[in-house]
C-alpha positions in Angstrom: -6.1 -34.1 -35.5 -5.3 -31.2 -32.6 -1.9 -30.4 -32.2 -0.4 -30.5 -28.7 1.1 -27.0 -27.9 4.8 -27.3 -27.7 6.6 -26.3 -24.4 7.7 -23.2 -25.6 4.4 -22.0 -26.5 3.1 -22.3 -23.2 5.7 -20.3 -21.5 5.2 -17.7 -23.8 1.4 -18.1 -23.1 2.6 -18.4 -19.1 5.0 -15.1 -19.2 2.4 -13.1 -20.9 -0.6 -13.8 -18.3 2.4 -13.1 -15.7 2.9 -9.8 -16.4 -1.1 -8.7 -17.8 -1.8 -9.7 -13.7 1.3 -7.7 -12.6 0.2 -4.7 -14.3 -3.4 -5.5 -13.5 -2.9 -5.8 -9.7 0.4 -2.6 -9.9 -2.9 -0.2 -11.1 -5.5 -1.4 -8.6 -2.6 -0.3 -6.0 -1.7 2.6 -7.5 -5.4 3.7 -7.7 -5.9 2.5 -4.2 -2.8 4.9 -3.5 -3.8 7.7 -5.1 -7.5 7.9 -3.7 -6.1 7.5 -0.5 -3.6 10.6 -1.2 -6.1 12.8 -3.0 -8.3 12.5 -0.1 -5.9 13.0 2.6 -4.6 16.0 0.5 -8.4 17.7 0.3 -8.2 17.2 3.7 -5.0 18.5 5.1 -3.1 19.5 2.1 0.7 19.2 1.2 2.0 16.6 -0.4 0.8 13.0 -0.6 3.0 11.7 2.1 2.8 14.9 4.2 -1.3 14.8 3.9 -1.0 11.2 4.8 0.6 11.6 7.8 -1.2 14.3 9.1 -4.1 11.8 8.4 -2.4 9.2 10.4 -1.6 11.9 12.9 -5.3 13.1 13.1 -6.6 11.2 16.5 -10.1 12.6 15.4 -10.0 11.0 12.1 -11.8 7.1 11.6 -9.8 4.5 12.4 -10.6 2.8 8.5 -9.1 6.2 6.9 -5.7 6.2 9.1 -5.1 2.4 8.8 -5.5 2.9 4.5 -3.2 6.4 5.1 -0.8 3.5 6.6 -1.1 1.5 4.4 -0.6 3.9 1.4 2.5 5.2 3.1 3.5 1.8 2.9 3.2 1.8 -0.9 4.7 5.3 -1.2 7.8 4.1 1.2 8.8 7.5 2.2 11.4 8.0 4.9 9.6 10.5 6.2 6.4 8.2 7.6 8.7 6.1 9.6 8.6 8.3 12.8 5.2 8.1 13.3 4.4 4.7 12.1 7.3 3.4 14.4 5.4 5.8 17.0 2.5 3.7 16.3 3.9 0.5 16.3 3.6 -1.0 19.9 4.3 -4.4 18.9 1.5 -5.8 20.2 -0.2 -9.2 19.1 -3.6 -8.8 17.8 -5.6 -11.5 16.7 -7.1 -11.7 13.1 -9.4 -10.8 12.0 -8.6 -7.5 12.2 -11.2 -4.5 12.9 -9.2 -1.6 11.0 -12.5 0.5 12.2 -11.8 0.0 15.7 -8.4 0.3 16.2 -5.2 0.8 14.3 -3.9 -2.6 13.1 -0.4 -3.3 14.6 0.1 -5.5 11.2 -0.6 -2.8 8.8 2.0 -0.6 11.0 4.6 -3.4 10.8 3.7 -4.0 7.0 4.3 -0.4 6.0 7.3 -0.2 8.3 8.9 -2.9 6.5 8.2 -1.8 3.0 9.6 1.3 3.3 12.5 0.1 4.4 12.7 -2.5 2.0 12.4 -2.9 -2.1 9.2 -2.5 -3.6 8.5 -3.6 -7.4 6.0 -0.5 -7.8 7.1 2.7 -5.9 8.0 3.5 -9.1 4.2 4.4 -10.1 4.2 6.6 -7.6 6.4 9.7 -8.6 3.4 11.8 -9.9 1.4 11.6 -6.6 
């Protein structure tokens, strides 16, 4: 005879896949992050953030590396990326799907504006960068 799991088994089974995916999908960010910084920083030097922006700053630089520098300042949420990516952000509507190699993506901009100045459940990870 099988035993039907009891309730409280299965939200013990239901917390623990919870948090294996949140720490799962918190180090494919924070990789993301950091290869997105390290570059940068070969590039331009400084410090993450600083070596982003300049990144972001860089009008000669591909349009795919500046939109993933915004989008890694966006994870980093620094205070000091919010000039230029309110610089950047014209407010104007573009249509998905978005072509973050031709152009900078007004979404990403308003994305990483907003998570900077919001909370974020994994700017934590970031300390060492």
């Amino acid at each position: 005879m099988i035993k039907k799991p009891k309730l409280e088994t299965a939200i013990i089974i239901t917390i623990i896949t919870v948090i294996v995916l949140y720490g799962v999908g918190a180090r494919l960010i924070y990789n993301g992050v950091k290869q997105y910084s390290s570059e940068a920083q070969a590039s331009y030097g400084g410090d993450a953030v600083g070596a982003l922006i300049a990144l972001v700053e860089d009008e000669n630089a591909p349009f795919e590396k500046r939109n993933s520098a915004i989008w890694a300042l966006g994870q980093l949420g620094s205070d000091r990326a919010l000039p230029i990516l309110t610089k950047l952000n014209t407010n104007e509507v573009q249509e998905p799907p978005y072509d973050s190699t031709a152009y900078i993506v007004q979404y990403s901009v308003e994305k990483a504006i907003k998570q900077i100045n919001g909370f974020s459940m994994v700017r934590w990870m970031y300390r060492g960068l």
